[in-house]
C-alpha positions in Angstrom: 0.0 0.0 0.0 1.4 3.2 -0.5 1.1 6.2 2.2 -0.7 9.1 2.0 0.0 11.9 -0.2 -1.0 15.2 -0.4 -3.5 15.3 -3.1 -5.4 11.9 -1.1 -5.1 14.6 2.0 -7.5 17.1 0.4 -9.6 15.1 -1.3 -10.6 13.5 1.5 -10.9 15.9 4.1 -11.2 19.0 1.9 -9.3 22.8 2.1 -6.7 22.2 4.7 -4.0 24.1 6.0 0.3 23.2 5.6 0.8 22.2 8.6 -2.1 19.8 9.0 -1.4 18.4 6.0 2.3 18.0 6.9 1.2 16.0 10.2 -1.0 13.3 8.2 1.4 12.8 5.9 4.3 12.8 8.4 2.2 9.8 10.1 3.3 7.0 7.2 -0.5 6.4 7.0 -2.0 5.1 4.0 -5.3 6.5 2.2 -7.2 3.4 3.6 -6.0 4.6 7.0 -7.2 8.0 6.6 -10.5 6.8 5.4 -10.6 4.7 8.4 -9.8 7.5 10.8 -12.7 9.6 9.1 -15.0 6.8 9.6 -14.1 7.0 13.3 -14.7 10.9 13.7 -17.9 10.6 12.0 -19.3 8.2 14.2 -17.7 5.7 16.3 -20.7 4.0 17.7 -21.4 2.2 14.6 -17.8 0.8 14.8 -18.0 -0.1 18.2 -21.4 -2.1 17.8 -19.8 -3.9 14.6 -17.6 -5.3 17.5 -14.2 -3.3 15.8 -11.8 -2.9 18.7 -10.8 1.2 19.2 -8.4 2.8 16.5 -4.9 2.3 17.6 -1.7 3.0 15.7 -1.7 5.5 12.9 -5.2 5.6 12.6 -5.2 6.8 16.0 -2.4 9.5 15.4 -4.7 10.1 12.4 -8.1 10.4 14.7 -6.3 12.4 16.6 -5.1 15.7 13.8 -8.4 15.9 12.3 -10.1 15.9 15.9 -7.2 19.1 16.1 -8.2 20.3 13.2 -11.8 20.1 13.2 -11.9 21.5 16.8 -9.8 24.4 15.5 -12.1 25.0 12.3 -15.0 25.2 15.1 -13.2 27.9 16.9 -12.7 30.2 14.0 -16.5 29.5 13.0 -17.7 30.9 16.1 -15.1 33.6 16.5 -16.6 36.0 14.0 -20.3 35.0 13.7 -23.2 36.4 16.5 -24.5 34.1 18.8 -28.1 34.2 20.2 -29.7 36.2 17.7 -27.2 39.4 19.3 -25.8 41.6 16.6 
């Protein structure tokens, strides 16, 4: 299998920034991997009631960056938008 590259990075998890990008990639993962680890994010409970044990390995490392960076693109979301109807 061949690892990640950064063309299988976007594509699967859309605009992303360098640094990001660098961190999957720097993992050794493969695009099945990544797939995996966005399978995971998405929902884990289905996983879990198909009896799969928990991500470990690089899918974890992987699980663990686009938890990062979806928790990051939250942030930046909320930063410039009004909450609560306020303006």
């Amino acid at each position: 299998m061949q690892r990640v590259t950064r063309d299988d990075v976007t594509k699967a998890i859309g605009p992303v920034d360098e640094v990001t990008i660098a961190k999957i990639i720097g993992t050794g993962a493969t695009a099945d991997e990544l797939a995996e680890a966005q399978a995971w994010i998405v929902n884990d409970e289905p996983l879990m009631n198909d009896g799969r044990p928990l991500a470990s390995g690089r899918v974890r490392e992987l699980i663990d960056i686009l938890a990062e960076f979806e928790s990051s693109e939250d942030e930046d979301g909320k930063a410039g938008s009004p909450t609560d109807g306020q303006i």
